[in-house]
C-alpha positions in Angstrom: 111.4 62.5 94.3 110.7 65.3 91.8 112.1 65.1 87.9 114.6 67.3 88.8 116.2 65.5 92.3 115.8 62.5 89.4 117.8 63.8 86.8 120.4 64.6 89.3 120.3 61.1 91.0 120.7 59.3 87.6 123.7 61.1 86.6 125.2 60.3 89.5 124.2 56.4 90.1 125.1 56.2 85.9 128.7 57.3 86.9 129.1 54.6 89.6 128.0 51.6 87.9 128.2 49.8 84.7 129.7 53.2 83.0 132.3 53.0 85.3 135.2 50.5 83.7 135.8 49.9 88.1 132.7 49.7 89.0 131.7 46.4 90.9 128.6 44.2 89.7 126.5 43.0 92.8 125.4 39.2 93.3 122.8 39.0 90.5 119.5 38.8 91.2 118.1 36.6 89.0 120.0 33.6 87.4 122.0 34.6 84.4 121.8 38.3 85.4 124.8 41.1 85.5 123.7 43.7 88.5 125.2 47.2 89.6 123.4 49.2 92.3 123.6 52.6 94.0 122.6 54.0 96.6 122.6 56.9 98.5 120.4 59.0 101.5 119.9 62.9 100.4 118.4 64.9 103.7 116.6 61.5 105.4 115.4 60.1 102.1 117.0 56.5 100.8 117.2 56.7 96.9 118.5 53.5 95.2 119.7 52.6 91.3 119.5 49.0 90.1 120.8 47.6 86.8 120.5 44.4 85.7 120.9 42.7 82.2 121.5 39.6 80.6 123.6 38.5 77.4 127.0 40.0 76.0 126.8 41.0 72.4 123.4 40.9 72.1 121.9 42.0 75.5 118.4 43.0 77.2 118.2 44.7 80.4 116.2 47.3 83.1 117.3 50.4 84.7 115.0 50.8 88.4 115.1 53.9 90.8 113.4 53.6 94.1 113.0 56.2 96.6 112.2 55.2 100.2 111.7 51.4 98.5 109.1 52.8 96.7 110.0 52.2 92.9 109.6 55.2 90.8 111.1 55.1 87.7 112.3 52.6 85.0 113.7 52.2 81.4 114.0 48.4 79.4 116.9 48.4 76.8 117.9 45.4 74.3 121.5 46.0 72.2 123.1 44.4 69.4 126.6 44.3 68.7 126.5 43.7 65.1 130.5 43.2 64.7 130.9 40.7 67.2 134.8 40.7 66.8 134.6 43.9 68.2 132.0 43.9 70.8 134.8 44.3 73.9 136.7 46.8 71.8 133.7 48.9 71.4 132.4 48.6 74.6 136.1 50.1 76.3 136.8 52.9 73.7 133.4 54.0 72.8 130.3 52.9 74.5 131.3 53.2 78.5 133.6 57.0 77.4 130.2 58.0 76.2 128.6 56.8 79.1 130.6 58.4 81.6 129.2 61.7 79.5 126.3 61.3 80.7 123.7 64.2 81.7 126.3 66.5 79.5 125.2 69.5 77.4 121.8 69.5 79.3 120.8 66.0 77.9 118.4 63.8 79.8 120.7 61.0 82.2 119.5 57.9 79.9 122.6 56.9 77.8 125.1 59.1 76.9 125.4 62.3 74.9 123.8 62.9 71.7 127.1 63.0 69.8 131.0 61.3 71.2 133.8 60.8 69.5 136.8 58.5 70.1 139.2 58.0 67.7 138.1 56.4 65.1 135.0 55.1 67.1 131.4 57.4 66.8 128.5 57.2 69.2 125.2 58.7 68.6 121.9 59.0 71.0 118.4 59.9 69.9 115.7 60.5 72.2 112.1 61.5 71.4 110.7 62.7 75.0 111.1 63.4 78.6 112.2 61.8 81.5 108.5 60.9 82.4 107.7 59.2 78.7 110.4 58.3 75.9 112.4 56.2 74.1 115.6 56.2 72.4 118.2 54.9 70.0 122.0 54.5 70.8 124.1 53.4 67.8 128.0 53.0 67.9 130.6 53.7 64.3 133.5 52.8 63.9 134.8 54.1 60.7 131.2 55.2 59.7 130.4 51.3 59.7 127.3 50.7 62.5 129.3 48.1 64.9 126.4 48.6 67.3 122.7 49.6 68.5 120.2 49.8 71.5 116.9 50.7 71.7 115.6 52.0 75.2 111.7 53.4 76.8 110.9 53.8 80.2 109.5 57.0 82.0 107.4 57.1 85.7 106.6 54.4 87.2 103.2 54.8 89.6 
């Protein structure tokens, strides 16, 4: 899979899982885990997206692609919501909106745009890379008060 088919892939598998209010969690696959996966075949070749995290308002979790079982990329992310009397609020009018945004305005398929607005609910992404090497920093506002923050890396995996 090339960076390009990759970019494509993740925008795709982002929008059918956990960015997706419908989307359906799998049987986890380790105890204590939440678990989304896609899949799909383009031209003979099997490409699959798994997510898997632990927690609620404060959370840690791994994005994995593999192409023909072969894993071949990956991102770790930990988030804090730091107004915990909001955390299911913020999640349905802020961070999964932004998520759906994903791969918009030419940004790499990690989180969600670099800028989204919702009412009175702001979410920022910062990213300092590419899709091979990088990291990033999602933070959600709500009245310009930080309610919320993640921190993600990842790249190639070989």
């Amino acid at each position: 899979m090339d960076t390009n088919g990759l970019i494509k892939f993740l925008v795709e598998a982002k929008k059918n899982t956990y960015a997706n209010a419908s989307a359906e969690k799998i049987s986890s696959s380790r105890e204590g885990s939440s678990d989304y996966e896609y899949s799909v075949n383009y031209n003979g070749v099997e490409y699959k997206y798994h997510d898997t995290y632990f927690g609620g308002t404060k959370f840690m979790g791994e994005e994995v692609v593999y192409s023909n079982s072969q894993i071949f990329w990956g991102m770790n992310y930990y988030g804090v919501t730091l107004d915990e009397s909001l955390s299911e609020e913020a999640m349905d009018k802020a961070l999964r909106p932004a998520l759906m945004e994903v791969g918009k305005e030419g940004t790499l398929p990690l989180r969600g745009p670099k800028e989204f607005v919702n009412g009175e609910y702001r979410y920022t992404f910062s990213l300092d890379g590419t899709i091979e090497n990088f990291i990033g920093e999602e933070k959600i506002f709500k009245n310009d008060q930080l309610i919320y923050q993640l921190h993600c890396h990842g790249g190639l995996i070989k």
